[in-house]
N, C-alpha and C positions, 0 to 999 in steps of 0.2 A: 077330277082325278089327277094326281102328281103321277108321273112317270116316273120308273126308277128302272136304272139299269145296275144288273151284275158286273162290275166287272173282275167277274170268274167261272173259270171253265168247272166246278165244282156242281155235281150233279144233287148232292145231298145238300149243298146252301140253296139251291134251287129247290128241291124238294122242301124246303123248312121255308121257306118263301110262300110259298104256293098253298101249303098247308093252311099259311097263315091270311091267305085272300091277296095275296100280293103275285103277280103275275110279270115278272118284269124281264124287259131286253136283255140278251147277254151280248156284252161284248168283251172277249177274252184281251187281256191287258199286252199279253206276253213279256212281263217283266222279266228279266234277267234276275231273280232271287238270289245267287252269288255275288252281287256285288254290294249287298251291305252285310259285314260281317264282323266280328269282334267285340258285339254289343249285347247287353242284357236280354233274356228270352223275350222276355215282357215288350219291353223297348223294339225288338229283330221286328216281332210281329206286325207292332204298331209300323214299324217303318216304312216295311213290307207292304204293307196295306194303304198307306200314303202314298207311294208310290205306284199303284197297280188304277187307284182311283185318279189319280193326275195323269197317267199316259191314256185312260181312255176319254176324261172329262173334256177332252181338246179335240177329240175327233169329230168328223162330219154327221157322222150315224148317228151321233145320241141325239135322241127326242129333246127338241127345243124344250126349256124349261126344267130338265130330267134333274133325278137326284142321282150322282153315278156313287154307286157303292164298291169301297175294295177292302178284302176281306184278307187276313193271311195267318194261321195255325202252327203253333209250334209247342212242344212237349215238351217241358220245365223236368229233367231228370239229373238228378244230383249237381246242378247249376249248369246243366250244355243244356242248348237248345235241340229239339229234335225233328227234323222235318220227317220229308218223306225219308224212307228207305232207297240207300241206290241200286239192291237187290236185292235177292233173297239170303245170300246167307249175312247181308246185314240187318236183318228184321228178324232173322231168327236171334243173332245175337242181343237185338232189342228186346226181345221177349222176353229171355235167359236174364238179362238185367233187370225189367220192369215184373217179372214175376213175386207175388205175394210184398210188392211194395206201391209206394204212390207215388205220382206224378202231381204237375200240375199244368193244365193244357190251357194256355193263352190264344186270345182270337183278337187280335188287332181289326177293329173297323175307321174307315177311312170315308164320310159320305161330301160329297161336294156336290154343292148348288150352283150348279149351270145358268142361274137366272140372275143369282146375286155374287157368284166367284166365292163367295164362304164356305169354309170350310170345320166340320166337325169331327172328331176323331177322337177314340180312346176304346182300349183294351178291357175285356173282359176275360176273368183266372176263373177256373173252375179245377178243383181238387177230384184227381179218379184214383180209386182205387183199382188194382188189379189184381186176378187170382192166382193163385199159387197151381198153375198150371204146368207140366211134365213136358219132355221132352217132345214127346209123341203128338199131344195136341198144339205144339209149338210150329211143327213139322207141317202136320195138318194143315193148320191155319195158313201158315207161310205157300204152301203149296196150293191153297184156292185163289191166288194172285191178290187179295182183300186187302193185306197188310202194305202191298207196294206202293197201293194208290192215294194214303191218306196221312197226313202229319201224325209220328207219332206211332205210325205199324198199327193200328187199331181203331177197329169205329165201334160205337156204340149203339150202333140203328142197323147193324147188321151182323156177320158172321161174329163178329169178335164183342156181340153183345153180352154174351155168356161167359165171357172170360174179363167183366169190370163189374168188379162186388158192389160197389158204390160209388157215387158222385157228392160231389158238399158244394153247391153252385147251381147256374142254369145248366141244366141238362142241354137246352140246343143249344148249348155255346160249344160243348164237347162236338156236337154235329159239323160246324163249323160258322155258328152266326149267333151270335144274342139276341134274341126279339126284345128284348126290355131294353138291352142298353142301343140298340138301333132306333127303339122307337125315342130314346133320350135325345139321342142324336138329330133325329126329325125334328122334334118338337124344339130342341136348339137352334133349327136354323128357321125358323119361322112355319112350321108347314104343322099337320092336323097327320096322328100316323093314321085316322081312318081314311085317309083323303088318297093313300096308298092301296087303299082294297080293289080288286077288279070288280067293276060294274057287273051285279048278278045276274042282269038282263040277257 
């Protein structure tokens, strides 16, 4: 079994982990994400995620041999990128914009092999639609704390499931991970993605 560690404090990349038979170490990066900035969304994410997998690939805790993974989401809306919200009345204003139009939500992955120092990385776009939702459910939303916590004022594996009419993409890349282009990634740097499953034992 390869060891894989998160590194991200993201409870839904962990859940889409776990779903998937993969059980892996967290250890949170603490990136400073303000300090890459002026750059294409696509691009912000990828970088972001290079970075978050290189400040924990060095440290003492990861499991000899591990794959360390960093992950980082951002909302492609009328060319700005869109992370988190820094409150609430700017998620409500996100709504107000992202209402009855599309986005496109990029998930930069970053995986580094601890055994060989290589490194694989690349971005996954997936297209959401969203619905033409009112003031009222905007209000709502914004006031279940849901929209603060995640790139983009919206998830789609919870509250604000109901409010994206469609996706044209992998659906858990929206969540915040690729399983198809992660397992690309594995299988790039020499490793088997089922060699990744937790032992069912």
């Amino acid at each position: 079994m390869t060891p894989l560690v998160l590194a991200s404090q993201s409870p839904a990349r962990l859940q889409v982990l776990r779903n998937a038979g993969v059980e892996p170490t967290v250890i949170v990066s603490g990136v400073d994400e303000s300090q890459v900035d002026g750059i294409a969304p696509a691009e912000l994410a990828l970088q972001l995620a290079e970075l978050k997998a290189a400040a924990v690939a060095g440290r003492n805790e990861v499991p000899t041999g591990a794959l360390v993974l960093g992950c980082d989401s951002v909302l492609e809306l009328d060319g700005d990128a869109l992370g988190k919200p820094a409150d609430a009345d700017e998620a409500v204003r996100r709504w107000q914009a992202m209402r009855g139009r599309s986005g496109v939500l990029h998930t930069g992955h970053a995986l580094h092999d601890t055994a060989s120092a290589r490194v694989a990385a690349a971005t996954a776009s997936t297209t959401v639609h969203f619905a033409e939702v009112d003031d009222d459910e905007i209000a709502a939303y914004v006031a279940t704390g849901e929209p603060l916590h995640v790139a983009g004022a919206f998830t789609v594996d919870g509250l604000g499931g109901a409010f994206v009419t469609g996706i044209e993409g992998d659906h858990h890349n929206v969540v915040g991970l690729s399983l198809p282009l992660l397992r690309e990634l594995v299988t790039e740097l020499g490793h088997r993605w089922t060699s990744l499953w937790r032992d069912p034992s």
